[in-house]
N, C-alpha and C positions, 0 to 999 in steps of 0.2 A: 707513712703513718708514724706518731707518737704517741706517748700517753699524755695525757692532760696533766698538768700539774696541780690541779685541785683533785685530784682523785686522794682517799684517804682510806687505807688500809686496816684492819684490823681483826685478828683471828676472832669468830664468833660461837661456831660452838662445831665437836670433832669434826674433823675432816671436809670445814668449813669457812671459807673465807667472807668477809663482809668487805664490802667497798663501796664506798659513798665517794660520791660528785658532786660536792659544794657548790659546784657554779651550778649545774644544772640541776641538782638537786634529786638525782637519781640512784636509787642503791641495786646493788648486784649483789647475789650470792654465789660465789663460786668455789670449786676444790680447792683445796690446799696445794694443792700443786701448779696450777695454772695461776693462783693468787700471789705465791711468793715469786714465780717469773715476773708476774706482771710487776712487784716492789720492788725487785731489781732493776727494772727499766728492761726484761725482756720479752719482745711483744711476739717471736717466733710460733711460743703453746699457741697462739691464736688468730697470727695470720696466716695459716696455715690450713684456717678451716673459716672458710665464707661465709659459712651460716651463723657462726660464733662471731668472727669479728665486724659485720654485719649489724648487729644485735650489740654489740658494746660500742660501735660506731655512732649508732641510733643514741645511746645512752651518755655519750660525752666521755667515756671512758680510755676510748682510742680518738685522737681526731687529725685531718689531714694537717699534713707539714708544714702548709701554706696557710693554715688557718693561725689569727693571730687571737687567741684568749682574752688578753689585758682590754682587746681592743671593745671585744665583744659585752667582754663584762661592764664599761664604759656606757657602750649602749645601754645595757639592761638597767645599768642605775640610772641614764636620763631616762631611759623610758617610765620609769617611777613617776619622774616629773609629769606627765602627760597629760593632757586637758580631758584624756577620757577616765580618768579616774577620780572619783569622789569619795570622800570619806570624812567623817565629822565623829567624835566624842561629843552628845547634845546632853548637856545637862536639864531636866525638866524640872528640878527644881534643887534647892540648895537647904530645903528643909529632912530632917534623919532625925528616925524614931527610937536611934541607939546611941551609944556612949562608948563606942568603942577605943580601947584607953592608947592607940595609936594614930587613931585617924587623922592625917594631915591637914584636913580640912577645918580639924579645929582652930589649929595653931592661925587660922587665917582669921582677919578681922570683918566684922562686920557683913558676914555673908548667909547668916542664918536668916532662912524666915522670905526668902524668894522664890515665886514658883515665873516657869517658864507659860505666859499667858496664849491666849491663843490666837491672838493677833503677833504677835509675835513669832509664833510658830509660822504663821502666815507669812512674814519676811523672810523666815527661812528656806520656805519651802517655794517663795517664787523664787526666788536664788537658787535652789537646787536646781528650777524646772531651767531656770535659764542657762543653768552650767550646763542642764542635759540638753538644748534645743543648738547649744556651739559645740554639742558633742561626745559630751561625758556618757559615757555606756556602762557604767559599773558606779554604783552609789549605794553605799555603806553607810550607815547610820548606827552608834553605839544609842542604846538610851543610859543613859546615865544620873547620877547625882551627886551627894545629898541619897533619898531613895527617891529613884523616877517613879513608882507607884503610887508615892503618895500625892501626884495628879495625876490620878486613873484617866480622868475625861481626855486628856490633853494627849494623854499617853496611847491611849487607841486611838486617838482620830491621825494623830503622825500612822500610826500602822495602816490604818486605812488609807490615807492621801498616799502612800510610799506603794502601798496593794496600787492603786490607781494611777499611779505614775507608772509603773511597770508594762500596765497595760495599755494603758496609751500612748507609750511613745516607745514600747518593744523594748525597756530596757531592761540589767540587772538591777533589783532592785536588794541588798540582803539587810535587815533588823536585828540585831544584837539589845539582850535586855542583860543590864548587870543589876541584878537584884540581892538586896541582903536577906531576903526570902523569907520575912514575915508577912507579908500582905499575899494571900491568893486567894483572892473572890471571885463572885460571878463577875464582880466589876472590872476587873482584869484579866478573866480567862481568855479572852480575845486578844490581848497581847501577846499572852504565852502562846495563843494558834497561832500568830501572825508571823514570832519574831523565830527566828533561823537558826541560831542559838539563845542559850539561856545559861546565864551566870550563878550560881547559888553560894554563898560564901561560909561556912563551919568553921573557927578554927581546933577541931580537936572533941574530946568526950567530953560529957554533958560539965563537968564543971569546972574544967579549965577552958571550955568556951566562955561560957556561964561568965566566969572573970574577964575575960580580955572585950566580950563584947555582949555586954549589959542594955538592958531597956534605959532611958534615961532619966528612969525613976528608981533605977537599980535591980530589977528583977530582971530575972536571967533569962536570954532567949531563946536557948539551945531547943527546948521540947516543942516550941510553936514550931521553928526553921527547921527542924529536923521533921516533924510530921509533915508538914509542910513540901519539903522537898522529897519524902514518898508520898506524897499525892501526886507532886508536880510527874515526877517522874515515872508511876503509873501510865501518864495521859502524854507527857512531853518528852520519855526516857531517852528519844534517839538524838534529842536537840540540847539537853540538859547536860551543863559540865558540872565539879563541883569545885568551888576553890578554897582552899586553906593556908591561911600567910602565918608562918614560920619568923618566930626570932627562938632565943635560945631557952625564954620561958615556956614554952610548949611544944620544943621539938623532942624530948624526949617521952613526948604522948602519944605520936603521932603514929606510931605500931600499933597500940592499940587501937587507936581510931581505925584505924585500915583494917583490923580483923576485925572491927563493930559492923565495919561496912559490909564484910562480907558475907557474915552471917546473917545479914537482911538481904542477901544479892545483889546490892545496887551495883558490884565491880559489871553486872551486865547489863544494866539497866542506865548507867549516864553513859554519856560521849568518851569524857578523858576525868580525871584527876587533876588536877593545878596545883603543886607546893610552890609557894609563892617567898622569897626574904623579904621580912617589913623594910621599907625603903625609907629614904636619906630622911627626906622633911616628913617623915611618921617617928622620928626623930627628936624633938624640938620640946613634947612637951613628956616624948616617953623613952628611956634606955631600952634599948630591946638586947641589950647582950650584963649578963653578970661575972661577969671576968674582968679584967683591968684592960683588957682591949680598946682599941680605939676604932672607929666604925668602918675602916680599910681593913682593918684585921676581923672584923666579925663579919662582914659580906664575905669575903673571900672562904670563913670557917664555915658560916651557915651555909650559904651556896654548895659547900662542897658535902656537906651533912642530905641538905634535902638531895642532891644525887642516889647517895643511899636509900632514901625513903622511896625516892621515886625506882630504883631497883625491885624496893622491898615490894611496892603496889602491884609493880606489873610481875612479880615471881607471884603476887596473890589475886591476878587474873585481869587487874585493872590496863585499862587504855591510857596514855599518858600524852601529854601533847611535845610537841617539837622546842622546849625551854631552851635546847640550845642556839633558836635565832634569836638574837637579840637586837638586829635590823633588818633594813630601813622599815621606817613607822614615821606616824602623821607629819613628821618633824620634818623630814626627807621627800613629803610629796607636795609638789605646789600648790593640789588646789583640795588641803587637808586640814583640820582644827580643830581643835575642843572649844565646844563654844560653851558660853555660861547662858542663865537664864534671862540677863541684859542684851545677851546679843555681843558679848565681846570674844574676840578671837584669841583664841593662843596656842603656842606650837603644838601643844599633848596636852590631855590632861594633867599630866604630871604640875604644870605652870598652874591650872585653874585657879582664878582666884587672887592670882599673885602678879603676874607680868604681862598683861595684854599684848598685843601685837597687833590689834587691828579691829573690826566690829561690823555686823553685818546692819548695813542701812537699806533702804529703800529702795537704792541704786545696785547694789549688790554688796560681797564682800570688798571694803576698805581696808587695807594695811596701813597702819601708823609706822612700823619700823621696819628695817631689811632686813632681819636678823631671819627670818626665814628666808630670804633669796640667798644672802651669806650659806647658810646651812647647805642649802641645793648646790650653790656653785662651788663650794668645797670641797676637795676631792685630797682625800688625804691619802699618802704614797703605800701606805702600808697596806690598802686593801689590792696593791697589786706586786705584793712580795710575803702575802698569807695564805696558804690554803682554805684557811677557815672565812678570809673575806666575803666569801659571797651570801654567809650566813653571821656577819658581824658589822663589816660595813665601815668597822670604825668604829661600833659600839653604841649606846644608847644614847642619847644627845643627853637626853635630862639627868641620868648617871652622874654621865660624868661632868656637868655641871655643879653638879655635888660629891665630887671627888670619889664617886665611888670609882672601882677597879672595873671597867668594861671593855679592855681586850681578853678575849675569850682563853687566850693561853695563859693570862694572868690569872682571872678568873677561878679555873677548871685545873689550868696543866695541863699536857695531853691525855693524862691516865684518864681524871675525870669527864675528862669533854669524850674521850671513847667509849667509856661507861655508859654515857648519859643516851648516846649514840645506837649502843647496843641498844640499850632497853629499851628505848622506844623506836626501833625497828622491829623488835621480840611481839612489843604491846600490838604494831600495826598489821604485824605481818604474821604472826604469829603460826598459823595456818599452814602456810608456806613454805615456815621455816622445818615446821613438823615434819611435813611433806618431803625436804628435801634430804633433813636430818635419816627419813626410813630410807630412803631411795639411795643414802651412800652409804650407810651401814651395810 
């Protein structure tokens, strides 16, 4: 037997060790005393008891001599490729009822004022059925925009054909709505029953939202989206995240927000929290940093800032989600896209609007360039001399396309990538940890 060399160590609270398996994505809590052998490389505390190394064996923690990791891990990124996995970013329309003073969307030309029709949708969707009839058994669909609600019609009838494909051909079917969460009517309440998650975006208290993301008549949206999203989450609470995107003009609001929230309850009532850094082309028409920094030096500050926030959520009872994988995504799976409301392909949304790759016709999806096969068959050396690989990959395609910093030891550092680590182990497990914290005291 040996240890895995993705395993990652880290004291987490008294007379408790944390240990995460990157490649398999498994965490153990164990003593202090059995945790620092094991950092040693010595595995005697626990081959010594079968039931114990048994149980860390299960977990990728210990694995046999003969087993070759690189090899595995190899596998698990083609298996990404796979013909049984679907997944699309669908734009339903390219029209937004806000003015948000970041939004990258702007900076694009000529893209305002498209919806996603329903004959259209109808190309889509026999192209799904056909990816699912060669085989596709998991089919993920973001609704996206622009704001997808402001084509309601369009927008429940995809939830229903997806309802319907599920059922007739036994598959997974899951709907993601990312809404800027002004619109909830009767006209769209069937979305929100349908779709698996649900997106709602605030960034901050009522009037440093209010600034950053305005009606587009100028009137502030904070009190619609905010009642709004305790309604949603009344009716949708278990399916409902909240996200909030962070540059350095509203990161120091964001305490407060977090005790606004919790004084209405919602830290029990949504899924997770999202602190998000405004990204590269959110850029172009707005600075999101007021320092003399240049945009490597403010991703890397802010990233390291929202860590703390995201500490601060989950010490004030919030769930938080897993921020530290930052791969592989649409970009990295063959048969994956953001599509727009023409029917063009492109690797993420992050491209929308900007760099096609392809478009879906009659006959199904067409690629115009390889720049997604490039992507796939690229295997850069580093994800197999990182621990952190199997949750980095090599980093976000679109990042670093735009020069951001997306190796995660760059990123974070190990302090922070630990941190980040803890806490949203503390957020998921919470329970557990309590449980195990009485039981060594």
């Amino acid at each position: 037997m040996k240890l895995s060399k993705f395993n990652i160590f880290f004291n987490f609270v008294p007379g408790l060790f944390l240990l995460y398996n990157s490649l398999y994505g498994s965490l153990v809590l164990i003593d202090r005393e059995t945790g620092e052998a094991l950092r040693g490389g010595n595995l005697s505390p626990v081959l010594c008891d079968p039931e114990v190394s048994k149980k860390l064996l299960d977990a990728g923690v210990i694995i046999e001599d003969s087993f070759d990791e690189d090899l595995y891990l190899k596998r698990m990124r083609e298996s990404m490729f796979s013909h049984e996995f679907l997944a699309m970013f669908l734009s339903l329309t390219s029209k937004c009822n806000l003015a948000c003073k970041y939004c990258y969307q702007s900076t694009r030309p000529h893209i305002e004022g498209e919806d996603l029709v329903s004959e259209r949708w109808g190309r889509v969707y026999d192209y799904i059925v056909k990816r699912v009839e060669e085989g596709a058994k998991i089919v993920s669909i973001a609704l996206y925009g622009g704001e997808p609600l402001l084509n309601p019609t369009v927008a429940v009838n995809i939830t229903r054909d997806l309802d319907k494909l599920a059922r007739e051909y036994g598959v997974k079917c899951e709907t993601a709505l990312i809404t800027n969460g002004t619109i909830y009517n009767e006209s769209v309440e069937e979305v929100f029953d349908r779709a698996v998650t649900v997106q709602v975006t605030i960034d901050g208290p009522r009037d440093v939202h209010n600034e950053r993301r305005p009606f587009k008549n100028g009137k502030g949206s904070f009190d619609i989206i905010f009642n709004n999203l305790l309604r949603i989450t009344d009716r949708h609470g278990k399916k409902t995240g909240l996200r909030v995107n962070i540059d350095e003009y509203n990161v120091d609001y964001i305490r407060d927000f977090i005790d606004m929230l919790v004084e209405l309850g919602l830290q029990s009532k949504i899924t997770a929290i999202d602190l998000s850094p405004v990204h590269p082309d959110q850029t172009a028409k707005y600075t999101p940093f007021k320092t003399s920094r240049n945009y490597y030096e403010y991703y890397v500050n802010i990233s390291r800032r929202i860590i703390e926030l995201l500490e601060y959520s989950v010490e004030r009872g919030f769930k938080i989600t897993k921020v530290f994988i930052k791969a592989p995504c649409l970009c990295m799976s063959k048969y994956s896209y953001g599509v727009d409301e023409k029917l063009n392909l492109y690797l993420c949304p992050g491209y929308m609007y900007d760099t096609p790759i392809g478009y879906i016709s009659d006959n199904g999806a067409i690629l115009t360039s390889k720049i997604k096969e490039d992507i796939i068959t690229s295997n850069p050396q580093c994800i197999y001399n990182c621990k952190y690989a199997p949750i980095c990959y090599g980093g976000c395609v679109y990042l670093k396309s735009k020069n951001a910093p997306t190796c995660l030891r760059v990123l974070y550092g190990d302090e922070y990538l630990e941190r980040i680590i803890r806490a949203y182990v503390f957020s998921k497990y919470r329970e557990v940890i309590e449980r195990a914290r009485s039981s060594s005291s």
